[in-house]
LUMPA-915405 format. One line per 3 residues: for each residue x, y, z of C-alpha. Coordinates in nm, 2 decimals. Layout:
# residues N
X:Y:Z; ...;
END
This chain:
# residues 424
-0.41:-0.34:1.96; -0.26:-0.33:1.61; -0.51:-0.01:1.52;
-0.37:0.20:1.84; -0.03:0.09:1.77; -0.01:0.19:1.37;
-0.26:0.51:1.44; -0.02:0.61:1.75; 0.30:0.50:1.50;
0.16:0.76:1.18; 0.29:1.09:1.35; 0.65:0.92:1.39;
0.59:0.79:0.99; 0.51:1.15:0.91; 0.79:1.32:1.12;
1.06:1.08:0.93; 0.89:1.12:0.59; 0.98:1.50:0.66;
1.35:1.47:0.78; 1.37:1.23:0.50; 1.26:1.53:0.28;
1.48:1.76:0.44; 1.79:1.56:0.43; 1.73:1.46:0.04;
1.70:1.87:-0.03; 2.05:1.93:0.12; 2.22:1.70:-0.04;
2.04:1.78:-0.36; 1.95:1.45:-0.42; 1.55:1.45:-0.31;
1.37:1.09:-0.37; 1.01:1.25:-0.34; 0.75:1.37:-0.60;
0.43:1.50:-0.43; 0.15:1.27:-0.67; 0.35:0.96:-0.57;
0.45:1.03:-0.21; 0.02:1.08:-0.19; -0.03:0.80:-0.40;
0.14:0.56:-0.16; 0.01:0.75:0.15; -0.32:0.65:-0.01;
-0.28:0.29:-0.02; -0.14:0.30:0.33; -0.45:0.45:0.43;
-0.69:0.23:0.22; -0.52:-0.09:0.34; -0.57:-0.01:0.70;
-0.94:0.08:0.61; -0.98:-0.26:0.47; -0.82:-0.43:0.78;
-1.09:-0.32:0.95; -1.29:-0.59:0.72; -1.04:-0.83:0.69;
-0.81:-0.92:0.98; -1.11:-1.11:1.14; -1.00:-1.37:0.88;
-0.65:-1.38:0.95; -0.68:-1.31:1.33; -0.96:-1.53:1.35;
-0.82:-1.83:1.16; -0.49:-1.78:1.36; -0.69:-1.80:1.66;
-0.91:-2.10:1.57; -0.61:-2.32:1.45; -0.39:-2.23:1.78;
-0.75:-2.29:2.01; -0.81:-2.63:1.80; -0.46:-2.77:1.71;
-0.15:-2.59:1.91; 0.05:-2.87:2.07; 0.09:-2.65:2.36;
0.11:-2.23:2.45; 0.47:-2.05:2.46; 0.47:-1.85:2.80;
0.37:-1.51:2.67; 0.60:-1.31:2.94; 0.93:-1.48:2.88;
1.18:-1.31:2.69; 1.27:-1.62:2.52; 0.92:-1.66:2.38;
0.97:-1.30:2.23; 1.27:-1.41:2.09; 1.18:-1.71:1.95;
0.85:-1.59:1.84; 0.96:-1.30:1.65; 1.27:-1.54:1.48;
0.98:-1.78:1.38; 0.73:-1.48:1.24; 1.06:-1.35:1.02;
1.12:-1.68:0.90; 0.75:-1.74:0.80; 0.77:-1.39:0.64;
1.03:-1.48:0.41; 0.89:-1.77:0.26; 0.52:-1.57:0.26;
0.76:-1.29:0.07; 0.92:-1.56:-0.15; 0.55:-1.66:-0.24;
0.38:-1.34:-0.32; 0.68:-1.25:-0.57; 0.61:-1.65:-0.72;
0.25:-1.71:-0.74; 0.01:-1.51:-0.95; -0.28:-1.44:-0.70;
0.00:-1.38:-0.45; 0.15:-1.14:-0.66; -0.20:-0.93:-0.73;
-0.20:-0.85:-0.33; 0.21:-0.75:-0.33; 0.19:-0.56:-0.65;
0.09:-0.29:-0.46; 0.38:-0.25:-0.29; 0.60:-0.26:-0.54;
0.43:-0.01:-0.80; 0.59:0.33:-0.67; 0.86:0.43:-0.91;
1.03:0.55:-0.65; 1.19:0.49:-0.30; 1.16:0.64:-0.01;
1.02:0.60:0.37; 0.65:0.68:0.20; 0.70:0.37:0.02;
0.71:0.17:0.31; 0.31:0.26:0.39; 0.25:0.17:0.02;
0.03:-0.19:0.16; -0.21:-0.40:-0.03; -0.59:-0.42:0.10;
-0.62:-0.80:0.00; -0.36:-0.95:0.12; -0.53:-1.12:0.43;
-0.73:-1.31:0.14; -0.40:-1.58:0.18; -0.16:-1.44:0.38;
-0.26:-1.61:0.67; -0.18:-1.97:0.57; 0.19:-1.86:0.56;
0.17:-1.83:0.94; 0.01:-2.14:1.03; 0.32:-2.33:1.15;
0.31:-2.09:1.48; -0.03:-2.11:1.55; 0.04:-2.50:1.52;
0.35:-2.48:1.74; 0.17:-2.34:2.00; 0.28:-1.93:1.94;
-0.04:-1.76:2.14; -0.21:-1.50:1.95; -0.18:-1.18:2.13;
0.21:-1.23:2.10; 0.21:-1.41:1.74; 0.03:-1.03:1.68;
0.30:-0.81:1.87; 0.61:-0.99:1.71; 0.43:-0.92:1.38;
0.36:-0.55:1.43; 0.75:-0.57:1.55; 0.84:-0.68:1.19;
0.63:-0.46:0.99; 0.73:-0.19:1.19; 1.10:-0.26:1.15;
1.07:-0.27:0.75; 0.96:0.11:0.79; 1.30:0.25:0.77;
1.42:0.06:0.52; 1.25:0.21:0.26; 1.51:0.49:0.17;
1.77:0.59:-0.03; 1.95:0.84:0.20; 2.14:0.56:0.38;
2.40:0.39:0.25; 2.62:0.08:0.33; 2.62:-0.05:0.70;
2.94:-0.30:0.73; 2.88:-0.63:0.90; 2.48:-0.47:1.00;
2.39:-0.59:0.58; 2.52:-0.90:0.61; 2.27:-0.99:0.86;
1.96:-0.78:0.88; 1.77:-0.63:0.62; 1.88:-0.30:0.57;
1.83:0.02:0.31; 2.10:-0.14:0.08; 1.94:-0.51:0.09;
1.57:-0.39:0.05; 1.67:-0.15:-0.23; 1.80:-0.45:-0.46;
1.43:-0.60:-0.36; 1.27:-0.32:-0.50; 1.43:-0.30:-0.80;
1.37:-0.41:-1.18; 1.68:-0.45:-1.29; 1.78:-0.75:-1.41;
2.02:-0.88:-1.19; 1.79:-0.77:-0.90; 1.44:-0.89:-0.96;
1.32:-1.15:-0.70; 1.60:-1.06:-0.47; 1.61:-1.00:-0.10;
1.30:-1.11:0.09; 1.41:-1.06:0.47; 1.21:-0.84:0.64;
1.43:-0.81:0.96; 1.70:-1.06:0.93; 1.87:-1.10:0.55;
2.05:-1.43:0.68; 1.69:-1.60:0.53; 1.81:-1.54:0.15;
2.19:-1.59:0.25; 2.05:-1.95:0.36; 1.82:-2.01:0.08;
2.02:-1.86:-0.24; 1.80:-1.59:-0.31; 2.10:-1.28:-0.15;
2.20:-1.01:-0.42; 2.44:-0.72:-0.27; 2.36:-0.37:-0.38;
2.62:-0.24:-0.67; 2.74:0.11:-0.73; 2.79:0.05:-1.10;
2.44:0.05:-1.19; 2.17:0.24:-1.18; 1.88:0.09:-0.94;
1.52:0.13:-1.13; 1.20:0.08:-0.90; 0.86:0.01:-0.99;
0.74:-0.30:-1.13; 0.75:-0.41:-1.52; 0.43:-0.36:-1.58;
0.35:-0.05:-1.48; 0.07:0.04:-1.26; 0.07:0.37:-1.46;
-0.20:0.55:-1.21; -0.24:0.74:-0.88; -0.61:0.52:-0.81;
-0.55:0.38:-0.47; -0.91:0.14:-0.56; -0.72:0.00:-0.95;
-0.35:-0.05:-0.78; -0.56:-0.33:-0.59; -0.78:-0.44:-0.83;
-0.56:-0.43:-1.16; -0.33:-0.74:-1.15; -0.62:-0.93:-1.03;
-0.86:-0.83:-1.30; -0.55:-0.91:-1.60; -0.51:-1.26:-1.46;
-0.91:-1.30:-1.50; -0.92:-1.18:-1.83; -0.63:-1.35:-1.91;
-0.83:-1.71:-1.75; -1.16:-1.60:-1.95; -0.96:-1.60:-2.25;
-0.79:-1.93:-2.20; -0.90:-2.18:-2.43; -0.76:-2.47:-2.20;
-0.92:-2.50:-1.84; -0.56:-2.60:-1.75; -0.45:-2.29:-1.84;
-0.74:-2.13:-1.64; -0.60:-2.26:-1.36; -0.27:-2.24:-1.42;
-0.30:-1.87:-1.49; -0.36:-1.80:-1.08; -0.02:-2.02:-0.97;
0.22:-1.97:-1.22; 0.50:-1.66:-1.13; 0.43:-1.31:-1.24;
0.48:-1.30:-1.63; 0.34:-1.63:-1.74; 0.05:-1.63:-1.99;
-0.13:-1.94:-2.15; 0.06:-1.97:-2.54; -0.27:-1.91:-2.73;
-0.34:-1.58:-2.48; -0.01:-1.42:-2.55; -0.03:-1.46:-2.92;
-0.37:-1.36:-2.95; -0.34:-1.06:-2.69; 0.09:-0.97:-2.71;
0.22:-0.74:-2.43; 0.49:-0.52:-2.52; 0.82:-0.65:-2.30;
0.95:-0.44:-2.07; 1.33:-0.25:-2.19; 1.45:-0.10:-1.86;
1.61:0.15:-2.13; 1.33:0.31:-2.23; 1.19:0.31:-1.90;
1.00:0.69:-1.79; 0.86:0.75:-1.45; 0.44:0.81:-1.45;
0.44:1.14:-1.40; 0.11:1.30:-1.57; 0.06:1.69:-1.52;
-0.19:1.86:-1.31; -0.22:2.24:-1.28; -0.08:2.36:-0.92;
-0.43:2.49:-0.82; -0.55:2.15:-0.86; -0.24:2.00:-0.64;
-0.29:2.23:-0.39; -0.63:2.16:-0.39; -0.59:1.73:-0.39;
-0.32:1.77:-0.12; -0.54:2.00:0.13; -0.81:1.74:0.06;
-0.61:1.42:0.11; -0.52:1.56:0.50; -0.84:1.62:0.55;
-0.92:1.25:0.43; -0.61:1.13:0.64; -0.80:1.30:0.97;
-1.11:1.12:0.85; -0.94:0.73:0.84; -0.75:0.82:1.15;
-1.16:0.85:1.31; -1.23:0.55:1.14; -0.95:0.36:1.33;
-1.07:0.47:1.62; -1.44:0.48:1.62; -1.58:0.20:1.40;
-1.59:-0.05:1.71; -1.88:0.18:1.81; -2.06:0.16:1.48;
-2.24:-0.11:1.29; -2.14:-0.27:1.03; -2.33:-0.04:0.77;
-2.22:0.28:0.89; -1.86:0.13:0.86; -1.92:0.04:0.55;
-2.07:0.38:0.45; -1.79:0.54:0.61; -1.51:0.31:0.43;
-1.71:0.36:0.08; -1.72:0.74:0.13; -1.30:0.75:0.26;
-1.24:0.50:-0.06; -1.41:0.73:-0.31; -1.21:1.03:-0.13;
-0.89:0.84:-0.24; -1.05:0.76:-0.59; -1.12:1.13:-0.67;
-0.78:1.28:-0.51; -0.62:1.05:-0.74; -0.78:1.07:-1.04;
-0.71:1.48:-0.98; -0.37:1.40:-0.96; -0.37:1.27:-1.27;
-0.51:1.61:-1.41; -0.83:1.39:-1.52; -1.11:1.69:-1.49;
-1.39:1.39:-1.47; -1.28:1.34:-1.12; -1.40:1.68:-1.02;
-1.77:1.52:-1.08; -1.69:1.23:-0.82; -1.51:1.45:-0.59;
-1.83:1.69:-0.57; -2.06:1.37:-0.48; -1.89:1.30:-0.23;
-1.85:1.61:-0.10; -2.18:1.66:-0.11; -2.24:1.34:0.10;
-2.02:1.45:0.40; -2.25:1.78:0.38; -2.57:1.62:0.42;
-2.44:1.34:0.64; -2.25:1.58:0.86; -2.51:1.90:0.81;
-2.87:1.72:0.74; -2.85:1.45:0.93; -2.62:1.56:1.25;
-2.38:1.23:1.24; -2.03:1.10:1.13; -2.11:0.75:1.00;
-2.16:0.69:1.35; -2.44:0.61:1.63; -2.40:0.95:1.83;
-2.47:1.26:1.74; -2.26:1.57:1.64; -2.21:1.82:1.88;
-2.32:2.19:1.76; -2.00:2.29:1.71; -1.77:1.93:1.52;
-2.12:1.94:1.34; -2.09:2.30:1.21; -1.69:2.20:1.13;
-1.75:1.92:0.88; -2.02:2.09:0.71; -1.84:2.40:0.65;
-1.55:2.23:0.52; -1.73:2.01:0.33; -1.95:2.29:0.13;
-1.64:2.52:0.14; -1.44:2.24:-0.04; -1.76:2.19:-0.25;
-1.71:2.57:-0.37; -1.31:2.53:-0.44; -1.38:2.19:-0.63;
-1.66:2.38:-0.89; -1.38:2.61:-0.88; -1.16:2.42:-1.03;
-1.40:2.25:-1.30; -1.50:2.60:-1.38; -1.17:2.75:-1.41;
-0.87:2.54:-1.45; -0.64:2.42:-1.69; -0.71:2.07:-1.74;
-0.40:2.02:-2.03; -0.04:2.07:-2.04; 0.13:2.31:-2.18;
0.30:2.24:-2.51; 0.64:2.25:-2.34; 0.84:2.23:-2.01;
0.65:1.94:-1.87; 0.69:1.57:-1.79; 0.34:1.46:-1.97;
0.06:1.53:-2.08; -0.31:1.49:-1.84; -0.57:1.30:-2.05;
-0.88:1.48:-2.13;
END
């Protein structure tokens, strides 16, 4: 249900995105650059791709506990239940929010996020791909309590779903509405780095949760909001925004010398490092004054390019969603690898890094002889003659513009008039 739901949500996302666009060019005041808005379109599409791997944990644990241990079942078709249900899923949200920005390992699934460096509805699709790994243990309480699982799963999606329009800069105050939902100007102090702002607002519908529990900041007009996180992310690789925070806590544990510290290392809040770690490996602090946006240059033929290639990656994941109940699990994963490497190579275009072109014509020339030579789609049936010829033609015809593009572009900035510099 949640697949059909979020694939049959994405045109709305998209329509919205644009008026959001639209509106931010009129009143000159546009919240959108075109490597970021992809880059968190990217992890939206990656984290639903892992979902696919993953929500048999959380699903399934909820489903086993509520089976094994509910003290009873809420009547699934009274509105009270609804209510209730979704007032407990909000409330178990906020403390699962308070965690993640608390706890290490909680923090390497949320970073994700929170690494745009800027805010707007495509934010909002900016998800993690591991955070089913301990998300779920947030939610036990309802499965306990007797919250049955289809509707513990509707009142969820209701919640996620709400958070989408949050995500934006182009509304302002709401009177009496901030003071008790979560709203643009709540969930903008959330997202923030400022100092007065970090670890802020956690609501995800209601924002009477951190009014209650002391952790409510109100949005001020007399400084300047900056998003991102403080340590920067500092890349447009969908596959390293997961993987990063995780891999600098495990370095950080191998180089521990105490195995208290190696522990410590995974439940201590973001920011904490074991004494002889820091002093033997420093980190530069973070000075919100000096603080640039990642923005690395890439030549407009190869934007036009990684943009015309992330829809037609977009198309692909949306087939995913909908047909990988009809393939085995190695075809899924075949298909998952190949739509993850996609992401890997768009980005790493974006980034005007001309090695990428080398991964991007791999795979590329995987969907040709998956699609061409062997007459499938990661799946168990058969291309027709004519989706068959389709994806083969656009495969080798994207094949041709990509050696294109090695051949051919500019792969470094020029000396002047640009925002940074693309890495060899």
């Amino acid at each position: 249900m949640q697949e059909r739901i979020i694939t049959l949500a994405t045109p709305v996302f998209f329509a919205l995105i644009a008026l959001e666009i639209v509106v931010g060019r009129l009143r000159a005041r546009s919240t959108y650059r075109l490597d970021d808005a992809v880059s968190s379109l990217s992890l939206g599409v990656l984290s639903q791709v892992a979902a696919v791997f993953t929500r048999l944990l959380s699903i399934g644990l909820y489903v086993w506990l509520f089976e094994s241990f509910a003290v009873g079942s809420w009547p699934a078709d009274s509105v009270w239940s609804w209510i209730g249900a979704l007032l407990f899923y909000d409330f178990c949200y906020y403390w699962h929010h308070r965690a993640m920005h608390r706890v290490n390992v909680l923090w390497a699934a949320h970073v994700v996020h929170h690494s745009s460096e800027e805010y707007n509805l495509s934010t909002a699709l900016r998800q993690t791909g591991t955070g089913a790994l301990f998300g779920w243990v947030f939610y036990v309480p309802m499965a306990l309590a007797g919250v049955p699982p289809a509707l513990f799963v509707a009142v969820g999606l209701v919640d996620l779903l709400y958070q989408f329009w949050i995500h934006t800069r182009q509304v302002g105050r709401l009177g009496w509405f901030d003071r008790v939902f979560a709203s643009p100007s709540n969930h903008r102090v959330h997202h923030a780095v400022n100092d007065r702002y970090i670890d802020r607002n956690y609501g995800g519908v209601l924002i009477l949760w951190d009014r209650l529990f002391g952790t409510f900041e109100d949005e001020r007009d007399d400084e300047r909001i900056v998003y991102g996180t403080r340590a920067p992310l500092r890349s447009w690789n969908p596959l390293w925004a997961n993987l990063e925070v995780y891999a600098a806590l495990a370095r950080d544990a191998w180089r521990a010398r105490r195995w208290r510290d190696r522990l410590q290392v995974w439940v201590r809040p973001p920011g904490w490092r074991p004494a002889d770690v820091a002093a033997a490996w420093p980190q530069a602090p973070f000075a919100i004054e000096r603080f640039e946006p990642y923005h690395p240059w890439a030549g407009r033929a190869v934007r036009l390019y990684a943009s015309v290639q992330f829809a037609l990656v977009l198309a692909a994941a949306v087939h995913f969603l909908q047909a990988h109940r009809d393939a085995s699990l190695a075809q899924n994963l075949a298909h998952a690898a190949w739509i993850v490497a996609s992401l890997v190579a768009i980005g790493g275009l974006f980034e005007g890094r001309r090695g990428f072109v080398w991964l991007d014509a791999v795979r590329l020339a995987a969907a040709a002889l998956v699609a061409g030579g062997l007459g499938v789609w990661f799946g168990p049936q058969a291309l027709a003659a004519a989706p068959r010829a389709v994806l083969t033609g656009l495969a080798l015809a994207s094949l041709a513009a990509v050696a294109g593009l090695g051949a051919r572009s500019r792969w470094r900035a020029p000396d002047a008039g640009t925002s940074g510099t693309a890495p060899a």
